[in-house]
MARZA-893413 format. One record per residue: residue in one letter; x, y, z of N, C-alpha, C in turn. Coordinates in pm, whole numbers, padded with zeros to 5 digits, always signed. Example, Ala and Ser with C-alpha at 12.3 -4.5 7.8 and 13.67 -1.06 7.14 Angstrom:
! residues 2
A+01319-00569+00780+01230-00450+00780+01320-00330+00780/S+01285-00225+00708+01367-00106+00714+01290+00003+00787/
This chain:
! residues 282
X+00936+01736+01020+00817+01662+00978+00777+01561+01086/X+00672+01558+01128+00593+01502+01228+00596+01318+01206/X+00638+01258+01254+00646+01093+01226+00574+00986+01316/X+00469+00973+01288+00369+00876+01265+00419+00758+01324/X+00530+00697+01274+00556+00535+01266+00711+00573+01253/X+00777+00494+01362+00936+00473+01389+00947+00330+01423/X+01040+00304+01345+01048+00156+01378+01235+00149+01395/X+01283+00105+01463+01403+00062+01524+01446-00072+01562/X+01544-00070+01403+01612-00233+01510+01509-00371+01508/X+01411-00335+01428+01305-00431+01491+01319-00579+01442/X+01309-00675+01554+01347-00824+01532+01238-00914+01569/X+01194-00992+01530+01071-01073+01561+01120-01265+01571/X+01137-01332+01654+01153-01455+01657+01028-01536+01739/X+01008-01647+01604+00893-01760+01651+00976-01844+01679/X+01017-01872+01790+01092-02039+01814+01220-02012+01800/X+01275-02064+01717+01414-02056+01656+01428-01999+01468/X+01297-01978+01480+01270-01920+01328+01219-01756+01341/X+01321-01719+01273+01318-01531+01233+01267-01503+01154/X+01143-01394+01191+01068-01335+01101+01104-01209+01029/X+01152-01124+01157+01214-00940+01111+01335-00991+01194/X+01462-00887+01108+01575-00881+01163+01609-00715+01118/X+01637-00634+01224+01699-00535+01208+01608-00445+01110/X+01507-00444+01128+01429-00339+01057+01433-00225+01090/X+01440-00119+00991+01457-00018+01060+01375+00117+00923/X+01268+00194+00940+01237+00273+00906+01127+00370+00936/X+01122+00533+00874+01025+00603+00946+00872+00607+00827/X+00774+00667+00914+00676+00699+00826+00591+00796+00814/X+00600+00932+00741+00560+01095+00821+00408+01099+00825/X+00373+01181+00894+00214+01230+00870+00199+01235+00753/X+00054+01180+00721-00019+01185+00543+00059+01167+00457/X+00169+01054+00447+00268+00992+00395+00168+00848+00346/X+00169+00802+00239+00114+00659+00237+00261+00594+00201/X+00278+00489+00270+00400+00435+00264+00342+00275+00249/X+00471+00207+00126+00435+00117+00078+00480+00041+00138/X+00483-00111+00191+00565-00219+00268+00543-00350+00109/X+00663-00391+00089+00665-00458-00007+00723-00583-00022/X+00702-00717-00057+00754-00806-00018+00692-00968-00072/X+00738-01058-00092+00697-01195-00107+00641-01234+00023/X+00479-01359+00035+00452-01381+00076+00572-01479+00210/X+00526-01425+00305+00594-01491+00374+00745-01418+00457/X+00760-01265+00383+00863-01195+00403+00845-01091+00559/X+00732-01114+00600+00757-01037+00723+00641-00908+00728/X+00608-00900+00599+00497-00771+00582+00378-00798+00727/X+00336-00883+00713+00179-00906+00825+00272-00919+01006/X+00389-00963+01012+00443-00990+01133+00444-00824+01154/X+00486-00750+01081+00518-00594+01096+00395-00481+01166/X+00283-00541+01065+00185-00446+01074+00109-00520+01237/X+00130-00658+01260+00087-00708+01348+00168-00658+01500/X+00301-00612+01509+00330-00549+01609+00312-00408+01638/X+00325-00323+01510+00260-00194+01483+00136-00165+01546/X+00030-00268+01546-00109-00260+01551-00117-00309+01678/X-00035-00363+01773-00029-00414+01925-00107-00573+01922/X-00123-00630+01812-00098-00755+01799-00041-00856+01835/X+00100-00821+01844+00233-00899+01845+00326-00799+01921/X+00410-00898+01989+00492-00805+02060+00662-00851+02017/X+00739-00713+01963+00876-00739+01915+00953-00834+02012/X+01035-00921+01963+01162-00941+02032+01290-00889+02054/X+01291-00808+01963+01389-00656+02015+01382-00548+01937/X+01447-00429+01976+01434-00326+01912+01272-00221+01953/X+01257-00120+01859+01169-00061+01912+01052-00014+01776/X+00921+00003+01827+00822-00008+01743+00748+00102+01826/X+00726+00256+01756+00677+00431+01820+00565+00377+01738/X+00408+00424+01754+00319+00493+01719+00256+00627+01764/X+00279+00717+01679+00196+00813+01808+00367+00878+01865/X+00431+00842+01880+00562+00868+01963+00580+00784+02107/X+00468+00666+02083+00434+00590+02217+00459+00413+02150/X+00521+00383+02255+00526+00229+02224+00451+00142+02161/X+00442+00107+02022+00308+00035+01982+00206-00055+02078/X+00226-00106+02169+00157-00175+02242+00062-00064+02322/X+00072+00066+02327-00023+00187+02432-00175+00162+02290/X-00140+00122+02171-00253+00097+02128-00338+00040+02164/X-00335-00071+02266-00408-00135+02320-00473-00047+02417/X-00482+00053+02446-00556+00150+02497-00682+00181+02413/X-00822+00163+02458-00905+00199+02408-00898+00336+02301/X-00861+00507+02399-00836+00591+02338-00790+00578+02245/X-00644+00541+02214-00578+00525+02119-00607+00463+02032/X-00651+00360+02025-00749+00238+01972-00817+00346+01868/X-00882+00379+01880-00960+00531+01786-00909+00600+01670/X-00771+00603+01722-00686+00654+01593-00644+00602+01497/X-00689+00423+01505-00632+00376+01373-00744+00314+01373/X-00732+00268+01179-00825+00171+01066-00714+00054+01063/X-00733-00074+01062-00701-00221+01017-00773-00246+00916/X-00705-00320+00770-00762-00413+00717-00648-00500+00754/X-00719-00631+00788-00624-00758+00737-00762-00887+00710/X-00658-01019+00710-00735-01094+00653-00902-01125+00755/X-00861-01086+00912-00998-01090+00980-01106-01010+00968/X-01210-01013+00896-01326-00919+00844-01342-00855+01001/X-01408-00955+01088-01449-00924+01213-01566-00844+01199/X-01672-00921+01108-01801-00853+01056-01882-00957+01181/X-02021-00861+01173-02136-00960+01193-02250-01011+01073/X-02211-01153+01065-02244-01199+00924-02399-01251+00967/X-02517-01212+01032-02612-01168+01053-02687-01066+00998/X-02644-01001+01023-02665-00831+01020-02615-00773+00874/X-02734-00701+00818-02691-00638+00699-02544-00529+00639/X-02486-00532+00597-02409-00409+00567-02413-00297+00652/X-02534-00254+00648-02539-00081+00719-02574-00112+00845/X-02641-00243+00904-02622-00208+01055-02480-00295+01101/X-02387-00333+00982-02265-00354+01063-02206-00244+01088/X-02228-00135+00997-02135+00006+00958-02247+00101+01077/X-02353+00076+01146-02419+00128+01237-02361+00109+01382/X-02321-00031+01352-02278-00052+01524-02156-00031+01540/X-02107+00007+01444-01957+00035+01473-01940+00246+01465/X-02029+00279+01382-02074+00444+01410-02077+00466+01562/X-02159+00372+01669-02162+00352+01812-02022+00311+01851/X-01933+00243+01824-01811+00199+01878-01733+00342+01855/X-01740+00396+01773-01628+00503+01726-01705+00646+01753/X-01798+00650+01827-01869+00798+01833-01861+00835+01742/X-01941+00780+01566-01938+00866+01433-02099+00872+01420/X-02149+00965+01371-02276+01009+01286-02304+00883+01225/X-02409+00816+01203-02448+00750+01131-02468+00815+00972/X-02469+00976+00940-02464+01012+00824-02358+00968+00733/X-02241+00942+00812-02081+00891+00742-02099+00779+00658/X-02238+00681+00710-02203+00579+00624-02258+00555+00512/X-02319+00636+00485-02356+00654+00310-02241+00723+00225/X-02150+00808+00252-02020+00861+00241-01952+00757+00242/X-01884+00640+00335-01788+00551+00350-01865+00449+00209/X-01971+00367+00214-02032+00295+00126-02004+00362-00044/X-02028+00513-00066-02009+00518-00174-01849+00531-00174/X-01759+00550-00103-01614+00520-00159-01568+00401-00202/X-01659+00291-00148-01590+00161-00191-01678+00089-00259/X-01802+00163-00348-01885+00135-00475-01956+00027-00381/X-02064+00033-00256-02144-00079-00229-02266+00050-00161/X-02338+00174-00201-02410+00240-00191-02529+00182-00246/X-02549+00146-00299-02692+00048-00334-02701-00114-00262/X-02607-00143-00174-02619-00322-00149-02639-00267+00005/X-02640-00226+00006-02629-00191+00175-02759-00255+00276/X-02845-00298+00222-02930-00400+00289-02886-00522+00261/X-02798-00608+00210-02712-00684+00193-02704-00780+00323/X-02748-00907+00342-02695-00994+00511-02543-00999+00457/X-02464-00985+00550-02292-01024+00565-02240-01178+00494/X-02321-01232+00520-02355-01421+00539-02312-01433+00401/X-02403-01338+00300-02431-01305+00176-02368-01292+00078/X-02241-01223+00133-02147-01131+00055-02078-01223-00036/X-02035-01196-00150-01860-01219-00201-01741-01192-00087/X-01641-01258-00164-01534-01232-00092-01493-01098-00103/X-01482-01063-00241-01453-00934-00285-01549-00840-00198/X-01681-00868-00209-01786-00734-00145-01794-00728+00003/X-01721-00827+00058-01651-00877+00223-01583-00800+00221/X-01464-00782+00128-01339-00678+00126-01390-00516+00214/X-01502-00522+00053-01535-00393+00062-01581-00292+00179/X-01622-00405+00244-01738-00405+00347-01615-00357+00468/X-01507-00387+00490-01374-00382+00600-01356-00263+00548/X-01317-00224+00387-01270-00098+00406-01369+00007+00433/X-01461-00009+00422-01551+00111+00432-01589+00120+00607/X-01555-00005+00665-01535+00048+00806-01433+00090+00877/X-01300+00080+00783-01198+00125+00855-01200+00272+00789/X-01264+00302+00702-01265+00424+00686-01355+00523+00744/X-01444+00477+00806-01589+00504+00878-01551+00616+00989/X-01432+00576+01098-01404+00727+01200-01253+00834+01103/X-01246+00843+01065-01139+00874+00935-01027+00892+01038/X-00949+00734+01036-00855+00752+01126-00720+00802+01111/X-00696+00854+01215-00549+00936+01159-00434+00825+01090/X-00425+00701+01145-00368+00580+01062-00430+00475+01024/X-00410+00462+00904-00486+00321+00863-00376+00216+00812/X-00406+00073+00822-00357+00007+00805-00404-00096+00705/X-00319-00111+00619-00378-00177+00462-00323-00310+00488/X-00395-00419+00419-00293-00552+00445-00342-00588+00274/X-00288-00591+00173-00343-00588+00055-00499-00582+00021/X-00535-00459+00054-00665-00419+00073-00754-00471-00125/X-00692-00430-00180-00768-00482-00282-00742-00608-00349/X-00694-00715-00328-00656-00839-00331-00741-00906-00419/X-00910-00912-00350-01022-00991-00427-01099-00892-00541/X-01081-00767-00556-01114-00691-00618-01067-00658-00757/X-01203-00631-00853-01173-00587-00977-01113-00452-01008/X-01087-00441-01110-01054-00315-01146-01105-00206-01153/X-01262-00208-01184-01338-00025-01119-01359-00060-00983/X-01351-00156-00907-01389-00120-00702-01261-00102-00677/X-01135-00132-00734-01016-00064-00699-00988+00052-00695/X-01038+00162-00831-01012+00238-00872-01110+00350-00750/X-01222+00310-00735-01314+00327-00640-01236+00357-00506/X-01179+00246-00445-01091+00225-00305-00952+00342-00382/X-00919+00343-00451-00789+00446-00471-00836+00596-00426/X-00970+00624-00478-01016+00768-00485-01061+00762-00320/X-01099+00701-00241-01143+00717-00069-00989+00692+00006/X-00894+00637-00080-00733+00637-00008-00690+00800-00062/X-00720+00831-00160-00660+00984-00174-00728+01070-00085/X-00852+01050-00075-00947+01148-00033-00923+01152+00167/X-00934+01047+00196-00816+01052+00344-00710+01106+00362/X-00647+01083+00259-00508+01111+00295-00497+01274+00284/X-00603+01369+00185-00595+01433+00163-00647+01522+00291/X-00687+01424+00333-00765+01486+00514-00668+01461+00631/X-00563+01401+00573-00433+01400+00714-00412+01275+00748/X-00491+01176+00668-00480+01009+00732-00329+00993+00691/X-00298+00926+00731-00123+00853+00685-00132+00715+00670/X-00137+00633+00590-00154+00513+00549-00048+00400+00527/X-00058+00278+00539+00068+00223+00601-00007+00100+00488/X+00068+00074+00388+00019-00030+00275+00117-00153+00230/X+00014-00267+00265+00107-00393+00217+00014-00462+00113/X+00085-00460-00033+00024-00486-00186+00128-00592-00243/X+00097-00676-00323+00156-00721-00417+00115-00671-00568/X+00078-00548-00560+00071-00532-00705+00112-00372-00679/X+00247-00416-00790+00344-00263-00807+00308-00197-00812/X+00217-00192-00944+00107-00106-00989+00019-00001-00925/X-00022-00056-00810-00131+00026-00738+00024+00070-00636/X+00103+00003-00629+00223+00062-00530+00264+00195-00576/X+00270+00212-00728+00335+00301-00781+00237+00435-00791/X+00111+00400-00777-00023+00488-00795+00000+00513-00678/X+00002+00471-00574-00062+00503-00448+00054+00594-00367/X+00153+00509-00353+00254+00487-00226+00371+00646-00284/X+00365+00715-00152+00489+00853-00177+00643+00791-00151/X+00611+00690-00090+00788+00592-00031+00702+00458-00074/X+00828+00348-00064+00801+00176-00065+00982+00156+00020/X+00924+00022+00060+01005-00019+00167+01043-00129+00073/X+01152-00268+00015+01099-00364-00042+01185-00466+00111/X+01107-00576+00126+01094-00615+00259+01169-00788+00153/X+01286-00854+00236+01233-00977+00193+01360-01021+00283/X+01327-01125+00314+01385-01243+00433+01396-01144+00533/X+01295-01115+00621+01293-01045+00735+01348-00893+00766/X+01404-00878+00604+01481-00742+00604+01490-00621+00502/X+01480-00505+00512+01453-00399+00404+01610-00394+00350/X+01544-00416+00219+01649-00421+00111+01668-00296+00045/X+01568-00217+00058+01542-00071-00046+01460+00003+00021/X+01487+00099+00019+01327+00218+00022+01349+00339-00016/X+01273+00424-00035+01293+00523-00127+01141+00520-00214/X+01094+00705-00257+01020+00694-00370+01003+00656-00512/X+00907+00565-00509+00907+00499-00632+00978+00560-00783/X+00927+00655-00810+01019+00749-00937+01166+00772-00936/X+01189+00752-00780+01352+00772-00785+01394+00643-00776/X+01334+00532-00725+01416+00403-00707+01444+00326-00846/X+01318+00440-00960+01301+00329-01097+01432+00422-01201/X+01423+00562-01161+01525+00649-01217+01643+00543-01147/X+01700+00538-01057+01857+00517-00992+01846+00365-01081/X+01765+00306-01113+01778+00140-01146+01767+00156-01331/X+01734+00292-01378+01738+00277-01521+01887+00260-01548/X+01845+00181-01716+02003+00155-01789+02032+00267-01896/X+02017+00408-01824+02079+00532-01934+02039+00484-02063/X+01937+00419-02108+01893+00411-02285+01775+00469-02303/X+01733+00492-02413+01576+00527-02480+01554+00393-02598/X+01385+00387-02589+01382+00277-02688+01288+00373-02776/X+01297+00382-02900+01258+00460-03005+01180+00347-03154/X+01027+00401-03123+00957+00330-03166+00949+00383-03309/X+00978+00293-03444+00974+00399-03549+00864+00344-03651/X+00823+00396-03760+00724+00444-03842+00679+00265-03920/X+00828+00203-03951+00822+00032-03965+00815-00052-03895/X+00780+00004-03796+00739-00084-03672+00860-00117-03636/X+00951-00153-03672+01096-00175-03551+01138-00045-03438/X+01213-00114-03337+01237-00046-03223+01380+00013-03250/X+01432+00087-03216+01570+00104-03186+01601+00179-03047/X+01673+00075-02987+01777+00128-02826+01897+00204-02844/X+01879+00311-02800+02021+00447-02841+02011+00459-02723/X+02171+00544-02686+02202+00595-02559+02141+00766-02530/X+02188+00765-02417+02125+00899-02367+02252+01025-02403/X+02328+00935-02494+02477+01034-02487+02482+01147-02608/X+02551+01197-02660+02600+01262-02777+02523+01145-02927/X+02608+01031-02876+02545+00936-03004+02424+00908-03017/X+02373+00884-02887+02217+00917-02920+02135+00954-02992/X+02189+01112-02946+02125+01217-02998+02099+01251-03096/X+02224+01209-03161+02292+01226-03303+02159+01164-03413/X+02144+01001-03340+02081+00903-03422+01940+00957-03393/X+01895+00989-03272+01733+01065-03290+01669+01157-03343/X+01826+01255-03360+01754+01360-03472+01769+01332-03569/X+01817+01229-03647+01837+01166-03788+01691+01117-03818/X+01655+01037-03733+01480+00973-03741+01392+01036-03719/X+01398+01159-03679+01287+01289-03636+01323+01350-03760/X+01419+01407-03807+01423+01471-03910+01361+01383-04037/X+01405+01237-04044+01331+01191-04165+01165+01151-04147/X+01105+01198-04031+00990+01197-03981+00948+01004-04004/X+01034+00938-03848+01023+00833-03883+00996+00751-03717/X+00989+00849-03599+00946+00837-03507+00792+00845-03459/X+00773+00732-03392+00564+00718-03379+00616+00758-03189/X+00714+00702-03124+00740+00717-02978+00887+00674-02927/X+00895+00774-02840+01039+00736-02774+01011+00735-02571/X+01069+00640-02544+01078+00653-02417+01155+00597-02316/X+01201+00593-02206+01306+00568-02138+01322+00453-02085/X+01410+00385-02066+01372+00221-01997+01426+00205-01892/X+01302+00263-01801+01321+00240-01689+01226+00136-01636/X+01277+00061-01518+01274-00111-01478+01086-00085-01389/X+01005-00144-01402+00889-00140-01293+00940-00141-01192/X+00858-00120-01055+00903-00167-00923+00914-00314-00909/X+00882-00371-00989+00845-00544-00967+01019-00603-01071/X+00990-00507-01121+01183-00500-01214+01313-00549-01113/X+01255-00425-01000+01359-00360-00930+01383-00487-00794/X+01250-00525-00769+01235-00666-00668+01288-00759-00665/X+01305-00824-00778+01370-00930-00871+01473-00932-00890/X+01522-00818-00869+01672-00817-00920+01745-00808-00744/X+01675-00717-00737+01729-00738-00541+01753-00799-00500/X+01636-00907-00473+01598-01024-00392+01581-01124-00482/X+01649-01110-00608+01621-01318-00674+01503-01354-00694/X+01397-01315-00608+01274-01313-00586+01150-01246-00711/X+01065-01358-00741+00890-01237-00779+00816-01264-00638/X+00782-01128-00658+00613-01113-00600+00515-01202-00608/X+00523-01274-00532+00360-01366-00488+00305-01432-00387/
């Protein structure tokens, strides 16, 4: 399998204060891979050397199979989408001739951007001044240009952050619809939720270092406590095991037709964080 993103060893020091220590993981073609972590844990230092931003203090950081810093090559430059917190809009200029002059930066059709606009629900604002915007419709406005040359990597920095719940749902369907075109996506979220929707792996990142990774369904399977909680007809719950005795007691309450739902208790990803790292998400 073809790998996108290798990271080795990777260590990052400001001063005498450590950001990454010993990071180490891969990320395959059309893989969306989750980076997960408390503010302050190293997520933005990561994507910032990835992206030729920042330069490691040891260890090694492949894009491409090339040193993250060859990004700084125009060419290369081409192959990836950024969101982070810098819009890097012209807040002059309406919506569509920001998404115009950048069709010119990236050799794209200007047809794309009625396509990019309706993925991230702003197809009617598009005469819109920048100046103008919400924060949220600012958001919108970044992703629909990093989606604009459909780059083979994109880079998420909690892309839906200021956003409601249908322009999310909106931004989920133009992240499938890439990915479904070969993009490979590289995502840093604080909300499990869309982690667990989105992401085929999650990394969980905290004091400079990956504590976990693995796909979400298997990290919440390996962290369940072998019980079922069994919702019955009087509204009380009952917790049985997954064993013989279990079993015993569920077909007793199915047979007296006294089960409304049964299901497994397994921990969220935000479960699984907390317990790792001591730590919530925020």
């Amino acid at each position: 399998m073809e790998k996108i993103i290798e990271v080795k060893s990777l260590a990052k020091l400001f001063g005498n204060q450590r950001a990454l220590e010993d990071v180490s993981f891969e990320v395959n073609k059309g893989e969306v891979f989750g980076f997960l972590g408390p503010s302050g844990s190293g997520k933005t230092t990561t994507i910032k050397i990835l992206t030729a931003q920042l330069s490691q203090t040891d260890g090694a950081a492949l894009v491409f199979g090339e040193p993250a810093f060859q990004l700084k090559n125009p060419i290369n430059r081409k192959k990836i989408g950024i969101i982070t917190d810098n819009s890097g809009l012209y807040e002059r200029l309406s919506i569509y001739d920001n998404l115009k002059l950048y069709c010119g930066l990236y050799d794209v059709s200007i047809t794309r951007i009625d396509k990019v606009l309706e993925m991230v629900n702003l197809k009617d604002e598009s005469k819109k001044v920048v100046s103008k915007l919400s924060r949220g419709m600012l958001q919108r406005v970044t992703l629909a240009r990093a989606f604009l040359h459909k780059p083979e990597l994109l880079f998420l920095d909690e892309p839906t952050s200021a956003l409601d719940p249908v322009n999310s749902r909106h931004i989920y369907r133009g992240l499938q619809e890439l990915k479904d075109n070969g993009t490979t996506i590289f995502l840093t979220t604080h909300d499990m939720n869309e982690a667990e929707l989105l992401c085929d792996r999650v990394a969980f990142l905290h004091n400079g270092s990956i504590q976990l990774i693995g796909p979400p369904k298997e990290l919440r399977k390996s962290y369940a406590d072998n019980t079922l909680t069994v919702e019955l007809t009087d509204g009380t719950t009952e917790v049985i095991s997954k064993g013989e005795d279990g079993a015993e007691k569920l077909y007793r309450f199915m047979s007296e037709n006294k089960v409304v739902s049964v299901h497994t208790n397994e921990p969220t990803l935000g479960d699984i964080f907390v317990e790792i790292t001591g730590r919530k998400l925020s």
